[in-house]
TIBA-973933 format. One record per residue (C-alpha): x negated, y, z. Coordinates in pm, 1 decimal, padded with zeros to 6 digits. Layout:
% residues N
+----------+----------+----------+
:       xx :       yy :       zz :
+----------+----------+----------+
:        X :        Y :        Z :
...
+----------+----------+----------+
This chain:
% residues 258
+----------+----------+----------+
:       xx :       yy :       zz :
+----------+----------+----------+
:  02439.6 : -00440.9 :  03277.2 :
:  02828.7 : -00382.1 :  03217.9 :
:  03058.2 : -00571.0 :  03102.3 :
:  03490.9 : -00520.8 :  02997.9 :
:  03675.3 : -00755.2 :  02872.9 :
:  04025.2 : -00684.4 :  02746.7 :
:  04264.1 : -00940.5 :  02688.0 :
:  04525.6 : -00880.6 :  02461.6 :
:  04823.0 : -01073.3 :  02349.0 :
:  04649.2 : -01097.3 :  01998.8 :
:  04301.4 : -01022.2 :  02081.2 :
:  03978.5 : -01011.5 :  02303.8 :
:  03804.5 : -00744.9 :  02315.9 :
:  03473.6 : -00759.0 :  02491.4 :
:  03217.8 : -00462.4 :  02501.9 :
:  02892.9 : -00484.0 :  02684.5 :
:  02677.4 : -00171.0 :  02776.3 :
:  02329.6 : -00143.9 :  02977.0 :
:  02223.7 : -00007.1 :  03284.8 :
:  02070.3 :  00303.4 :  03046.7 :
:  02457.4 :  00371.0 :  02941.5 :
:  02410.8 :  00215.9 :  02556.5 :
:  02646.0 :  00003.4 :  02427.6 :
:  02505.9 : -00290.8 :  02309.5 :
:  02735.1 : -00535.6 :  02217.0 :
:  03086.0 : -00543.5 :  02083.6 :
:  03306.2 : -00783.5 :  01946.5 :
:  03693.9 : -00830.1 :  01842.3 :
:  03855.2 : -01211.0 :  01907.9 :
:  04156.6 : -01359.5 :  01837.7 :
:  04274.6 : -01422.6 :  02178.9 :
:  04356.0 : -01803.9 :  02036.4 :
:  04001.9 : -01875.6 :  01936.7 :
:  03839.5 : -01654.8 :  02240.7 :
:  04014.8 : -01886.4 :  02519.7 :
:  03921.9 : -02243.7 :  02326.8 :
:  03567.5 : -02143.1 :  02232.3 :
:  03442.6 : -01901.6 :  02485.3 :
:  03676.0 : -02013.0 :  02816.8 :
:  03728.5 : -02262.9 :  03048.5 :
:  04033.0 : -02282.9 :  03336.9 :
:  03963.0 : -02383.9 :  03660.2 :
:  04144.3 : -02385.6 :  03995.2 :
:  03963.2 : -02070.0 :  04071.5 :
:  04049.9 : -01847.3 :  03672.5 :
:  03942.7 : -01833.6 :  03417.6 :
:  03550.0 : -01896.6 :  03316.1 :
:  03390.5 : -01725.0 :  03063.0 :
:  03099.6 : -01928.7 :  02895.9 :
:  02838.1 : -01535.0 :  02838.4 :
:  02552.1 : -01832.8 :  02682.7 :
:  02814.9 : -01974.9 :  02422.4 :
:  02874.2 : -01531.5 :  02321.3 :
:  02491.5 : -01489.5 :  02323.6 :
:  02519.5 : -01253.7 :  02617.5 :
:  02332.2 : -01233.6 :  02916.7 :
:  02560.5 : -01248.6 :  03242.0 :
:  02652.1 : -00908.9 :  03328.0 :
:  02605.7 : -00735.5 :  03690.7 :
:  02919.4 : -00608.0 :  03701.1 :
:  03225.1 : -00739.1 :  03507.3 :
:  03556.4 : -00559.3 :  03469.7 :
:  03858.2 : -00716.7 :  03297.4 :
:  04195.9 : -00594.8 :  03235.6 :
:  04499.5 : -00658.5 :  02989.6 :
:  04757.0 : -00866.3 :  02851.9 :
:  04689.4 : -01187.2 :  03090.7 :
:  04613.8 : -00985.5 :  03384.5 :
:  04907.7 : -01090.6 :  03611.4 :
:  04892.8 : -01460.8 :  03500.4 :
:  04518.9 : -01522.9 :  03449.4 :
:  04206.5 : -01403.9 :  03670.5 :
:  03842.8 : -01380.9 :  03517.2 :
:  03594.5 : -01546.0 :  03772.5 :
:  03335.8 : -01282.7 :  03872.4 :
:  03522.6 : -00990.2 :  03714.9 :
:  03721.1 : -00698.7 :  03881.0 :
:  04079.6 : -00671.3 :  03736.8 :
:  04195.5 : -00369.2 :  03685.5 :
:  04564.1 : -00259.1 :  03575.7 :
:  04597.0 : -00198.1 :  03164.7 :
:  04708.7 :  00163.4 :  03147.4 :
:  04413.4 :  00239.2 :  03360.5 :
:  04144.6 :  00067.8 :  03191.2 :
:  04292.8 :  00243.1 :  02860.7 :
:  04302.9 :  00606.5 :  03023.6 :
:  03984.3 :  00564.9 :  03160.2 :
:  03791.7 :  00466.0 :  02798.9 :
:  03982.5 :  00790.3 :  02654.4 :
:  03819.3 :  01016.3 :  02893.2 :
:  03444.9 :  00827.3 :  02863.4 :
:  03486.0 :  00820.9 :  02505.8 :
:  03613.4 :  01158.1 :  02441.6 :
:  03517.6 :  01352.5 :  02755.7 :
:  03821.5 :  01555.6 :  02761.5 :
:  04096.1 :  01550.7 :  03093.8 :
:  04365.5 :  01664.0 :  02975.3 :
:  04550.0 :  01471.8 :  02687.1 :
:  04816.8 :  01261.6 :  02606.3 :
:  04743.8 :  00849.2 :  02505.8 :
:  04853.9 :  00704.7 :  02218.5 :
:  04755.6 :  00294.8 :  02180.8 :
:  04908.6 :  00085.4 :  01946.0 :
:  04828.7 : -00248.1 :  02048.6 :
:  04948.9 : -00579.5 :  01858.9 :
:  05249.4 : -00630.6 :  02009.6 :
:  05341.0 : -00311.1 :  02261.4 :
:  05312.5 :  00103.7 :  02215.1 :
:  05185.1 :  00300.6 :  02470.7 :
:  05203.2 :  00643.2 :  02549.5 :
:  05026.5 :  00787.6 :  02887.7 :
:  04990.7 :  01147.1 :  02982.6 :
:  04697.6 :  01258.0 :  03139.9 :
:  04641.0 :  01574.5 :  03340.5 :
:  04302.0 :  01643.7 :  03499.7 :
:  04202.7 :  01336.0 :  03462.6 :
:  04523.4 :  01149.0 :  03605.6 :
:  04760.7 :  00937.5 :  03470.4 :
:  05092.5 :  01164.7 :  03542.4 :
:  05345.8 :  00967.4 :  03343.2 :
:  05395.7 :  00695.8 :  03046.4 :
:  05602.5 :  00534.9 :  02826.5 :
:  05539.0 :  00163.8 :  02696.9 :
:  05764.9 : -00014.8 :  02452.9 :
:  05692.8 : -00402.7 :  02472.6 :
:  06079.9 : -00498.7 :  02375.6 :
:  06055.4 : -00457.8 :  01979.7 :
:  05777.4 : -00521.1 :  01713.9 :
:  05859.1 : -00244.5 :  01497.2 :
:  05580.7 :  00013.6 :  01611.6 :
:  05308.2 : -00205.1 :  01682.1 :
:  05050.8 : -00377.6 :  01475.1 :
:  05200.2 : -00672.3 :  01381.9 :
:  05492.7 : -00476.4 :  01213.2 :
:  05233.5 : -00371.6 :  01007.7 :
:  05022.2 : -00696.8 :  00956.2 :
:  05377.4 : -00804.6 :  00872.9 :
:  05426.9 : -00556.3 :  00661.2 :
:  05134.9 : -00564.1 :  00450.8 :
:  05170.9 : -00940.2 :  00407.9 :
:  05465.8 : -00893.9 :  00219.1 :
:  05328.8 : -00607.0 :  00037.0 :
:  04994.0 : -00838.4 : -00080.0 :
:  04799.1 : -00626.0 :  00068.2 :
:  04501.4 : -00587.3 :  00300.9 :
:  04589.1 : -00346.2 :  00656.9 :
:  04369.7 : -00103.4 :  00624.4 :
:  04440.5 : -00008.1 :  00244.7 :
:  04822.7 :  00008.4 :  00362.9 :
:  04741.8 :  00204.1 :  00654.7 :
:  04548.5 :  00505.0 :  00445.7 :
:  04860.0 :  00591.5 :  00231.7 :
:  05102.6 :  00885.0 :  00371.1 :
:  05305.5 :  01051.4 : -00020.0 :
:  05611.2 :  01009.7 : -00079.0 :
:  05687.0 :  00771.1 :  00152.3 :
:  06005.1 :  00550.8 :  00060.4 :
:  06261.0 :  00596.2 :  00353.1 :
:  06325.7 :  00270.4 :  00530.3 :
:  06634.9 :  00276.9 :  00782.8 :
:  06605.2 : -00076.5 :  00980.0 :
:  06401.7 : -00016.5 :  01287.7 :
:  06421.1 : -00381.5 :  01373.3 :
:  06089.2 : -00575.4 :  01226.9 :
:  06277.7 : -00898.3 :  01100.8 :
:  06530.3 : -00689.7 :  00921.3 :
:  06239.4 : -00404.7 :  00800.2 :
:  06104.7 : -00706.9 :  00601.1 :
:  06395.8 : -00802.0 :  00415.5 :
:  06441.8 : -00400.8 :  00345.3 :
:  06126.0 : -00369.7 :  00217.9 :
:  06146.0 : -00656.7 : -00025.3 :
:  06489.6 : -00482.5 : -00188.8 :
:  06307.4 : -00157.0 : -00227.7 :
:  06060.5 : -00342.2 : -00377.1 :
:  06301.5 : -00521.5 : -00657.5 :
:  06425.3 : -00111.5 : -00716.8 :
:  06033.3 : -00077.5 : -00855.8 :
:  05881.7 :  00142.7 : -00579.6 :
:  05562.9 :  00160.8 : -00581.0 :
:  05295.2 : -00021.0 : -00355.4 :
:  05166.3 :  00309.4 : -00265.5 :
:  05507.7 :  00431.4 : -00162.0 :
:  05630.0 :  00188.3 : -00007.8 :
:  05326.1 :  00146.4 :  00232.7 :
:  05406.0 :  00516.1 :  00341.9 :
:  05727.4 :  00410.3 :  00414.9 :
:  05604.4 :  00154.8 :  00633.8 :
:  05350.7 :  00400.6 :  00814.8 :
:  05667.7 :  00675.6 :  00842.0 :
:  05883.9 :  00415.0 :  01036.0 :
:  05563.4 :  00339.0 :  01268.5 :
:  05579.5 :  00732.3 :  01379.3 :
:  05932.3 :  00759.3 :  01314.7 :
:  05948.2 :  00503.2 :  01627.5 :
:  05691.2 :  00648.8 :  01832.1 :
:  05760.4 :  01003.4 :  01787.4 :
:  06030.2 :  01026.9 :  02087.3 :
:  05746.5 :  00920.9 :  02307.2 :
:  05495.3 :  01161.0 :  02237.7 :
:  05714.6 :  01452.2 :  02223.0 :
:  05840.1 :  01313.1 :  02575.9 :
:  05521.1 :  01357.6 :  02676.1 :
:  05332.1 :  01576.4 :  02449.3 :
:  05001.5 :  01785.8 :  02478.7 :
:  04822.3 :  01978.5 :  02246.4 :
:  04594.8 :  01677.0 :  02215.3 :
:  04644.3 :  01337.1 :  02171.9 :
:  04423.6 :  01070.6 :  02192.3 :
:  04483.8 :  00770.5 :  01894.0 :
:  04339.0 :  00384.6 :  01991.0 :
:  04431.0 :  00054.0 :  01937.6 :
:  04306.0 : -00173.9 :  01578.0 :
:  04582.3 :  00094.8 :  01389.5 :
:  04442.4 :  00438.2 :  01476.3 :
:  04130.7 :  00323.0 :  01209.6 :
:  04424.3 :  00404.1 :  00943.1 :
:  04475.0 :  00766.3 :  00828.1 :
:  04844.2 :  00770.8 :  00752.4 :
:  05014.6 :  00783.4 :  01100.2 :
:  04725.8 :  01018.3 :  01224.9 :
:  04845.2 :  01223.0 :  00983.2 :
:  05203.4 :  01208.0 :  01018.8 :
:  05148.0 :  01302.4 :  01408.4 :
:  04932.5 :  01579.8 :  01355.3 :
:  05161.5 :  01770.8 :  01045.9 :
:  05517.1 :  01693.4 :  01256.2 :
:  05424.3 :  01748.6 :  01579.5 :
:  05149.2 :  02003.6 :  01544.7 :
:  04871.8 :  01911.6 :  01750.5 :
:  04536.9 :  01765.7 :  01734.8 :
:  04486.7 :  01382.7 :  01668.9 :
:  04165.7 :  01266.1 :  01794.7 :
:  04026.0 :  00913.7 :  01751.6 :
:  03739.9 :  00817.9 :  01973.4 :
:  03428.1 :  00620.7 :  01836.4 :
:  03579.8 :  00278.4 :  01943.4 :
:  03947.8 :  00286.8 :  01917.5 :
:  04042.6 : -00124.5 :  01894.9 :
:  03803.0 : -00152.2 :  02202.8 :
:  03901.4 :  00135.2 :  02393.1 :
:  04041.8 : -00063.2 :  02688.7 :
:  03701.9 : -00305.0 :  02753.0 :
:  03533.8 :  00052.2 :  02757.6 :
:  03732.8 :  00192.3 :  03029.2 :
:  03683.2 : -00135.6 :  03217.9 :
:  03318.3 : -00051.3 :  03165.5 :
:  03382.2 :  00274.0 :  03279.7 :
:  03542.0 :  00178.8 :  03617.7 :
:  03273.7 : -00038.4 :  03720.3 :
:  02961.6 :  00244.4 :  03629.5 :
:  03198.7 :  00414.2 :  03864.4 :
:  03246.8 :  00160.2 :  04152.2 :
:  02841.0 :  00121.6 :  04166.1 :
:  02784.2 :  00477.3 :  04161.7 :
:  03047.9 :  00500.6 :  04437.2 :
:  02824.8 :  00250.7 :  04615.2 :
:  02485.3 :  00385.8 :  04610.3 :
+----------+----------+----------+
């Protein structure tokens, strides 16, 4: 049995697949509530309590993300993020050649991939304002839920601050000029790929791979695939495409070690 844990700045996400290649478990944390219900520190890492999740102890255990350089899992293998997230693109998808889009909850990342290889990437970790919790932040002021503001892409109400503090305040005045909700959450979907759109066409292909908890949304898949003109795929498991590429390195170590 496999197991890949990805620790995010926001959340855990923890995937767990059988010797036969099935997934069979899959879950979503806040990273808050993972570490005080599910961990324990020692001297030695970080111990992850598999009874408390329901989970048998897996065989081989992979881990990888935001607290990789500060926090080891005991038992696991840690890999590097933009690895773990290249590698789940090309098990979930199957395809080598592609560029990576993840929006996580606080960073973008953008990897191109030739032949299977990472060739060259692009991460922006310094500003808010094209990752998810621009959005969550967005859609709080808005009233409403995520996922209905991340489905609308007409008529999109142009929104100039590319700083997330100051996008808030913006929003609220177009707001007051009687834009509608519908509008305005374009506007707020625009800005995402307005921000992101140097990257890919930095390092484009004609297909681009969409993860992370924002690619579920239709609106900036959209917006990529009618400016830039090229195919937008999102794999099966987008939010926990980094736990499966963990996953995926360790079927490969054992394999390597038959």
């Amino acid at each position: 049995m496999f197991c890949g844990i990805d620790l995010g700045s926001r959340s855990v996400k923890l995937t767990v697949m059988s010797d036969e290649k099935k997934i069979i478990f899959n879950k979503v944390f806040e990273t808050v509530n993972f570490y005080r219900e599910y961990g324990q520190k020692t001297p030695e890492g970080l111990v992850v309590d598999f009874s408390a999740l329901n989970i048998d102890k897996a065989d081989t255990l992979v881990a990888t993300g935001y607290g990789r350089n500060t926090l080891d899992i005991v038992g696991a293998i840690v890999i590097p993020e933009l690895k773990a997230h290249v590698l789940g693109a090309i098990y979930q998808t199957g395809l080598k050649d592609f560029t990576l889009l993840d929006l996580g909850g606080q960073d973008s990342k953008v990897i191109k991939v030739e032949q299977g290889k990472m060739v060259d990437f692009d991460t922006n970790d310094k500003c808010a304002a094209s990752t998810g919790r621009y959005l969550e932040n967005m859609a709080n002021v808005l009233n409403i839920s995520l996922d209905e503001m991340s489905n609308y892409s007409e008529n999109p109400v142009e929104l100039s601050s590319t700083c997330a503090i100051f996008g808030e305040s913006e929003l609220i005045g177009r707001i007051v000029e009687g834009y509608s909700v519908e509008e305005l959450s374009a506007g707020v979907n625009y800005t995402i790929f307005k921000r992101i759109k140097p990257m890919l066409i930095g390092l484009k292909s004609d297909k681009i791979i969409f993860t992370g908890g924002v690619a579920i949304g239709y609106a900036i898949k959209h917006f990529i695939e009618t400016e830039l003109n090229v195919e937008v795929i999102v794999p099966e498991y987008p939010q926990l495409n980094g736990a499966i590429g963990c996953i995926a390195y360790g079927i490969e170590q054992v394999e390597k070690n038959k």
